[in-house]
Backbone as numpy.savetxt, mean C-alpha at the origin, in Angstrom:
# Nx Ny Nz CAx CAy CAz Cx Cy Cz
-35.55 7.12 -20.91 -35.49 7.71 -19.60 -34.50 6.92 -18.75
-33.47 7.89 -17.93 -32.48 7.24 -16.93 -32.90 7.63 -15.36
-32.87 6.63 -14.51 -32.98 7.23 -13.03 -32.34 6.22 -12.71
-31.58 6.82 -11.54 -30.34 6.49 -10.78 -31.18 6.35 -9.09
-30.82 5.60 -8.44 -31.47 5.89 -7.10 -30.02 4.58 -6.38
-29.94 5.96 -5.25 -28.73 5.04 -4.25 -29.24 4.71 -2.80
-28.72 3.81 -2.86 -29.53 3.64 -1.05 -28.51 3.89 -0.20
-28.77 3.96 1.47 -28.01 4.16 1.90 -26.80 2.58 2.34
-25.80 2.72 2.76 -24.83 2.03 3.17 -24.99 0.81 4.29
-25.66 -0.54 3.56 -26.10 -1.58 3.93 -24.97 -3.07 4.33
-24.22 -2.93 4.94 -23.80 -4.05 5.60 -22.25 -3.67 4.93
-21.59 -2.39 4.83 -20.82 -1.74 4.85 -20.34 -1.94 3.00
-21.68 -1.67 2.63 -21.27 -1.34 0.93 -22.60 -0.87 0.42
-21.93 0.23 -0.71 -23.23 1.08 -1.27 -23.43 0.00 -2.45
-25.07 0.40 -2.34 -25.72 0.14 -3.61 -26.28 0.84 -4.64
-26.07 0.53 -5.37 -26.42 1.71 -6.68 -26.97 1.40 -8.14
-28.20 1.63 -7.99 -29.71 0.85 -8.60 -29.47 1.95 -9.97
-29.23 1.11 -11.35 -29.53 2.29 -12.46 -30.71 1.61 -13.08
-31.69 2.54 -13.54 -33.34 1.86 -14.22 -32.75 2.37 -15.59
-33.12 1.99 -16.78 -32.58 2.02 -17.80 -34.40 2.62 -18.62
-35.14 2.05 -17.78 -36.47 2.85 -18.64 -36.91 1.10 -19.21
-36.01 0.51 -18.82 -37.08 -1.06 -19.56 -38.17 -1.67 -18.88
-38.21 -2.42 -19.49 -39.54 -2.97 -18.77 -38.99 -3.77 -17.02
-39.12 -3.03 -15.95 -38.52 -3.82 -15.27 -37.31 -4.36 -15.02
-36.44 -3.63 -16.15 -34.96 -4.03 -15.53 -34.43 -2.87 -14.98
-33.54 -3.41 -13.94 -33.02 -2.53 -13.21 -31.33 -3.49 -13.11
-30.25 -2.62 -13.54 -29.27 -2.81 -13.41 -28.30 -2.23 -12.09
-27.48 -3.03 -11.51 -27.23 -2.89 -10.03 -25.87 -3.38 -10.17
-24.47 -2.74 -9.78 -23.18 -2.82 -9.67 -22.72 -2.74 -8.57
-22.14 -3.72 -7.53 -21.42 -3.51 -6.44 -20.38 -4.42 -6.40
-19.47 -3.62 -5.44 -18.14 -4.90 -4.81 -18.90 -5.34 -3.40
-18.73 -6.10 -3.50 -18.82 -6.93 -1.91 -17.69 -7.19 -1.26
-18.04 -7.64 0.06 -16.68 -7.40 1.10 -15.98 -6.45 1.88
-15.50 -6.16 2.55 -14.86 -5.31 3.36 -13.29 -5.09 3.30
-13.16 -4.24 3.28 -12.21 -3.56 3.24 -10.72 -4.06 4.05
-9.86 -4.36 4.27 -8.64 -4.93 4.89 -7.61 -4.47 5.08
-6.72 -4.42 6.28 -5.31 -4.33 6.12 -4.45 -5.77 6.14
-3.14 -5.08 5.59 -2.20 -6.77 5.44 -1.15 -5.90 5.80
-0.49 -6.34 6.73 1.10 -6.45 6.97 1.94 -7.57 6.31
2.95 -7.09 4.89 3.56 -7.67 4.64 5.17 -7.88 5.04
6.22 -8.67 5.00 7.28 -8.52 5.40 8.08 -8.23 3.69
8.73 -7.55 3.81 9.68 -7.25 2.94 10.65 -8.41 2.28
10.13 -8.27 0.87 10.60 -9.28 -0.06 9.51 -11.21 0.01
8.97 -9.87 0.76 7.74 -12.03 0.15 6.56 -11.13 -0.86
5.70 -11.67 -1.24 4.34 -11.51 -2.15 2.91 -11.53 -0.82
2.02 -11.33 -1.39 1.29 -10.75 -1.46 -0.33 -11.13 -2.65
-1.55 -11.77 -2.14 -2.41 -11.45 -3.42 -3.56 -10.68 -3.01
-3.76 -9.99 -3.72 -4.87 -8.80 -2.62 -6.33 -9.49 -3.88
-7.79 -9.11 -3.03 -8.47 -9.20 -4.26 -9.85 -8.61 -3.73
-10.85 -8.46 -4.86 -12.03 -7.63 -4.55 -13.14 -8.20 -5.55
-14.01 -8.44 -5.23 -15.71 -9.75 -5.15 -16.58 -8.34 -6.02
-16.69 -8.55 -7.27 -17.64 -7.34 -8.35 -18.88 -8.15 -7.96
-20.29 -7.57 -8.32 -21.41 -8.62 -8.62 -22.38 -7.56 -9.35
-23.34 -8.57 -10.89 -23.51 -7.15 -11.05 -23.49 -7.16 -12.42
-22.12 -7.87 -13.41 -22.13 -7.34 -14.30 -21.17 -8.61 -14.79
-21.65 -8.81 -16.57 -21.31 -9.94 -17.40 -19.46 -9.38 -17.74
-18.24 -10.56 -17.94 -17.32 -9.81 -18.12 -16.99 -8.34 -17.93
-16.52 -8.07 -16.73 -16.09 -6.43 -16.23 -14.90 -6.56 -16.71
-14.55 -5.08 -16.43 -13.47 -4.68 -16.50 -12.80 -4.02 -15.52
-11.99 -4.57 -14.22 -11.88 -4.66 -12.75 -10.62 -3.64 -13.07
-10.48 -2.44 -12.88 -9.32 -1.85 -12.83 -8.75 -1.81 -10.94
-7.51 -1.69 -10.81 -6.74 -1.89 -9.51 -6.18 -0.96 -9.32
-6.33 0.24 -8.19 -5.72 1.66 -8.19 -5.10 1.53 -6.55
-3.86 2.27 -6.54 -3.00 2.44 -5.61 -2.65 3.98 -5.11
-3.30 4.27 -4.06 -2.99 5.74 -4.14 -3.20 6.88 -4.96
-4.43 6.54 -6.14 -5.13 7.42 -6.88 -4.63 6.85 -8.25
-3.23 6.44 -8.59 -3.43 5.92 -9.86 -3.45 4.42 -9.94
-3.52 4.09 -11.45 -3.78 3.03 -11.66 -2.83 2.09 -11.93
-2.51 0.85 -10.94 -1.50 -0.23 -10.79 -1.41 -1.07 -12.29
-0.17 -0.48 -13.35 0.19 -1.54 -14.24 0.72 -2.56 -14.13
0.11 -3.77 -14.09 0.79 -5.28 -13.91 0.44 -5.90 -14.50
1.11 -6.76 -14.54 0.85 -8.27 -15.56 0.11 -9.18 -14.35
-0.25 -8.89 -13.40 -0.25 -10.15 -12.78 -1.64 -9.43 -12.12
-2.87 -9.68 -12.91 -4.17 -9.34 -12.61 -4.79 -10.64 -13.30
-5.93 -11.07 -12.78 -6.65 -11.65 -12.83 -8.23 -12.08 -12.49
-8.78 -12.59 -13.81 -10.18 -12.86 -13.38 -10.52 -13.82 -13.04
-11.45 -13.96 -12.17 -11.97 -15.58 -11.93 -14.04 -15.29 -12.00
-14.13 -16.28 -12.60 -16.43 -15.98 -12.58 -16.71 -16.80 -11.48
-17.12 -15.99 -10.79 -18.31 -16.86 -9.76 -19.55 -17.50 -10.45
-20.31 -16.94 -10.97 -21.31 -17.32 -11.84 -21.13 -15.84 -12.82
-22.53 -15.84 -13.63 -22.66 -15.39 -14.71 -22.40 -13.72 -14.50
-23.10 -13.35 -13.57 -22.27 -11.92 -13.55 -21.33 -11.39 -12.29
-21.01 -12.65 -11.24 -20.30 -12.08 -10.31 -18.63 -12.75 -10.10
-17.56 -11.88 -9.95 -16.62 -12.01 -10.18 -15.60 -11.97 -9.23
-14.38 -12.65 -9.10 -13.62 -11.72 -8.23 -12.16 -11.19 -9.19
-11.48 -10.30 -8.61 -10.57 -9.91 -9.19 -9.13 -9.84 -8.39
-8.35 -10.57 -8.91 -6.38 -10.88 -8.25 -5.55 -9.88 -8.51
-4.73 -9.30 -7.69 -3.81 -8.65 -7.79 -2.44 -9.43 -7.06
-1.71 -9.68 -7.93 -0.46 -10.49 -6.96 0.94 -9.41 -7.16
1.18 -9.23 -5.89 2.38 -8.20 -5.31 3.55 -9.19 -5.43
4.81 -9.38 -5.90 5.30 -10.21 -5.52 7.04 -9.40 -5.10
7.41 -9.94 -4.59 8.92 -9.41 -3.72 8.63 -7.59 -3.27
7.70 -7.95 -2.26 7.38 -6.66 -1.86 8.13 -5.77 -1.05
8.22 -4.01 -1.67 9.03 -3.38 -1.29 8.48 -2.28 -0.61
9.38 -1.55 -0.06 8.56 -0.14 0.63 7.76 0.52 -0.57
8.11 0.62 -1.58 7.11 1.51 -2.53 5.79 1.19 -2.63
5.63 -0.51 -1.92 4.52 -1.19 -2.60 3.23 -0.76 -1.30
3.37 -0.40 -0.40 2.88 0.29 0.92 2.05 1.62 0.32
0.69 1.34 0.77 -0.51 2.19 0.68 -1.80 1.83 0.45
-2.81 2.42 -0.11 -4.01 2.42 -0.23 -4.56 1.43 -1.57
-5.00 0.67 -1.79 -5.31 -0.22 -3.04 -6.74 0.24 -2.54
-7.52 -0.26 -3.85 -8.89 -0.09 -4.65 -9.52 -0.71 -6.06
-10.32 -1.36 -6.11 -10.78 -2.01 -7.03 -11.93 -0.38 -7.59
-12.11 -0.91 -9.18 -12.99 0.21 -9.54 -13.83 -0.77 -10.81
-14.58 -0.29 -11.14 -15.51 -1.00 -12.06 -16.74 -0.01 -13.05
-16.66 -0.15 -14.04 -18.36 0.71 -14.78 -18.74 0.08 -15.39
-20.04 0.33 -15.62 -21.07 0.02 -16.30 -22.03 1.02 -16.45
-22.34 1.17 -18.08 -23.35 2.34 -18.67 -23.11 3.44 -18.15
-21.68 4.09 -17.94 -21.83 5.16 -17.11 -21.71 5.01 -15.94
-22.09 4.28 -14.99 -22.05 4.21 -14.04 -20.66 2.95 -13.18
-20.22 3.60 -12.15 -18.80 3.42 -11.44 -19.55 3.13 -10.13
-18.28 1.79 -9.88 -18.37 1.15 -8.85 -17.36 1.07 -8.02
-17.42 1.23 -6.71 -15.69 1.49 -6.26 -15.71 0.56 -4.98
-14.75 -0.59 -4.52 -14.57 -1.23 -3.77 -13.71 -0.58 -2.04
-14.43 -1.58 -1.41 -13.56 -1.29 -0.34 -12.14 -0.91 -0.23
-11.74 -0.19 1.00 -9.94 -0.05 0.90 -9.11 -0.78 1.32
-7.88 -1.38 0.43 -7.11 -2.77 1.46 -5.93 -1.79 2.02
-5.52 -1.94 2.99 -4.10 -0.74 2.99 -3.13 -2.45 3.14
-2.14 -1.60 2.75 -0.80 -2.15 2.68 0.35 -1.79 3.58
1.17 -2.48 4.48 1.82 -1.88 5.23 3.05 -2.89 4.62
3.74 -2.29 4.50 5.35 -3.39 4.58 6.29 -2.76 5.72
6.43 -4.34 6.56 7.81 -4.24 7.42 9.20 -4.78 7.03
9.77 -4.28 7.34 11.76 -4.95 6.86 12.05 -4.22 8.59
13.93 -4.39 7.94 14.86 -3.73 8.76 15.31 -2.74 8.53
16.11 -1.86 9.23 16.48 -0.71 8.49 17.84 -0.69 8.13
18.34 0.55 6.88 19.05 0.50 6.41 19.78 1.30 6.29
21.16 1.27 5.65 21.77 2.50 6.03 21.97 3.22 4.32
21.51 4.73 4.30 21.49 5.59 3.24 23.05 6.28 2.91
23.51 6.04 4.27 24.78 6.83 4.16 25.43 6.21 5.46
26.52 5.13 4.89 27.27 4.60 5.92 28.34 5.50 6.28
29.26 5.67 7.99 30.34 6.10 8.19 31.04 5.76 7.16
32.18 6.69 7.13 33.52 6.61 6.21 34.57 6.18 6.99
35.72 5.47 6.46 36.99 5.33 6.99 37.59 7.03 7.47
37.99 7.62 8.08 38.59 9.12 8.24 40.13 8.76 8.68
41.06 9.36 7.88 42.41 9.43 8.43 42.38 10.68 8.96
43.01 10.79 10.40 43.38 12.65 11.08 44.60 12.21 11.85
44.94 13.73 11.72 45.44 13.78 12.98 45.97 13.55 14.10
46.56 13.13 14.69 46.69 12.87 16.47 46.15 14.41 17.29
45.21 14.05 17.84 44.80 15.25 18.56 43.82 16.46 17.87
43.46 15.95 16.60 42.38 16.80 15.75 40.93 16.17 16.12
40.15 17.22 16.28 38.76 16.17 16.10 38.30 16.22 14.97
37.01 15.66 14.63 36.75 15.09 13.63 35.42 14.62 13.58
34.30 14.50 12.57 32.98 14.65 12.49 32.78 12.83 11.70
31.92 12.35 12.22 31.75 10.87 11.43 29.62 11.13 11.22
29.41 11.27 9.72 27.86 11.10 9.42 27.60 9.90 8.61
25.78 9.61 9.36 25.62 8.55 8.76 23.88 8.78 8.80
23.00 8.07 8.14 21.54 8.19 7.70 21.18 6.86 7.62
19.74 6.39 8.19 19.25 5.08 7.72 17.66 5.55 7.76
17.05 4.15 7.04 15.92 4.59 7.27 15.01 2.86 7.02
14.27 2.94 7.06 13.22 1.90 7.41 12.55 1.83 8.67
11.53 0.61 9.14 11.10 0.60 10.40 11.81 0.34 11.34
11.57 0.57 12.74 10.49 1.52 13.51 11.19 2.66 12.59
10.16 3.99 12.71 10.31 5.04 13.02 9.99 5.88 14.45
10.37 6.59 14.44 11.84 7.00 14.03 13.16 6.82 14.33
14.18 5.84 13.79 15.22 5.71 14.10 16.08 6.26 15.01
16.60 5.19 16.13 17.29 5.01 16.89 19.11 5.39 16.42
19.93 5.96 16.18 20.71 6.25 16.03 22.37 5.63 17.50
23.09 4.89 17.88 23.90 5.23 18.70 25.32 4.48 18.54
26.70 5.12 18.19 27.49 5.32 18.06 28.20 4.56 18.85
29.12 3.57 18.43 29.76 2.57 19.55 31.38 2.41 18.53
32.11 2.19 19.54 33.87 2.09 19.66 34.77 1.09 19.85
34.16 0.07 20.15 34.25 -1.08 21.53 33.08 -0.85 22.28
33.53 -1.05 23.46 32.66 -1.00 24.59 33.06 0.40 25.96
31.93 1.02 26.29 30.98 1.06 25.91 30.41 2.02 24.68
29.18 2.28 24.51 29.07 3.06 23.44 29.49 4.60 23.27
29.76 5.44 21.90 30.67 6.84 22.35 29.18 7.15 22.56
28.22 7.25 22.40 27.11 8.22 22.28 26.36 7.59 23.54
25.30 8.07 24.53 24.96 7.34 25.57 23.15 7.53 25.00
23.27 8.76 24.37 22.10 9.45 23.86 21.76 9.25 22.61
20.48 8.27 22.33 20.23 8.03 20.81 20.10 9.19 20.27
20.12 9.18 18.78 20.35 10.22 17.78 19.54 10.13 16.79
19.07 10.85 16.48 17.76 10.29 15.18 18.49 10.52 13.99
17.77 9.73 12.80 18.52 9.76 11.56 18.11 11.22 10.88
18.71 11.75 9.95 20.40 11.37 10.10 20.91 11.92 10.98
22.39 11.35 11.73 23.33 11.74 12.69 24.53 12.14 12.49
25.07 12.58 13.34 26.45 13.33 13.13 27.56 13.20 14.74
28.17 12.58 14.25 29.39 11.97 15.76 30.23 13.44 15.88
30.26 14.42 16.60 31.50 14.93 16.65 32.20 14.67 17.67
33.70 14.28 17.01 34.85 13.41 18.18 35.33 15.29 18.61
35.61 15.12 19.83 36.35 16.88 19.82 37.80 16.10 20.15
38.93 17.48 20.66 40.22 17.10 20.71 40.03 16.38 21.95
């Protein structure tokens, strides 16, 4: 005989009681801890991690946005005999690396799912499409485009010659200069 019984959401993590039909044992899987954000800066690391308890050698999988993060750079450490924590190290972090992380865990069937860390990465922004050199004309106008992107959003765009600037009015990315005659 199997019975499952969940309680409700006690100091901001579920618990989830499986009876196996033995004499008195009752097997119990949770992450502990709360959930986090990290602002990283672009091109440093990062170690994110999530506290199992519960269960002898797990198997701590690390998911990012629904799938599952392949790395070499996971790790276990034992608290004692069945509680664990689990390492994830980010290292030269990029915009891709920005989103939702999650620890996951089973036993007998039964899944354990950790708090959410979000990930934010800041940098500078960049340019996708720099101006071109343009040869014209004397007296032709002429179109100059350009695209960037990174933080803030949404990009500030404004067009300068010398002094002062040709554009007075920021421009969002991407932009487009038209010089007229």
């Amino acid at each position: 005989m199997v019975s499952t019984g969940i309680s409700s959401p006690v100091k901001g993590f579920l618990l989830l009681a499986v009876s196996l039909g033995l004499a008195g044992r009752t097997t119990e899987l949770w992450f502990t801890g709360h959930g986090y954000n990290l602002t990283i800066s672009q091109g440093h690391g990062a170690k994110l991690n999530c506290s199992l308890e519960g269960m002898e050698e797990p198997e701590i999988l690390w998911l990012k946005d629904g799938g599952v993060v392949q790395s070499a750079d996971q790790m276990y450490i034992p608290i004692d005999e069945d509680h664990w924590i689990s390492f994830l190290s980010l290292k030269n972090v990029e915009r891709p690396d920005a989103g939702r992380y999650w620890c996951e865990a089973e036993d007998n069937g039964k899944k354990a799912v950790s708090s959410d860390i979000w990930i934010m990465v800041e940098g500078v922004p960049y340019f996708i499409l720099e101006p071109k050199d343009l040869a014209v004309f004397p007296n032709a106008s002429f179109n100059m485009s350009c695209a960037a992107v990174g933080p803030p959003e949404p990009l500030a765009i404004i067009w300068w010659m010398g002094e002062p600037p040709i554009s007075m009015k920021p421009d969002h990315s991407p932009s487009v200069l038209i010089v007229p005659v």
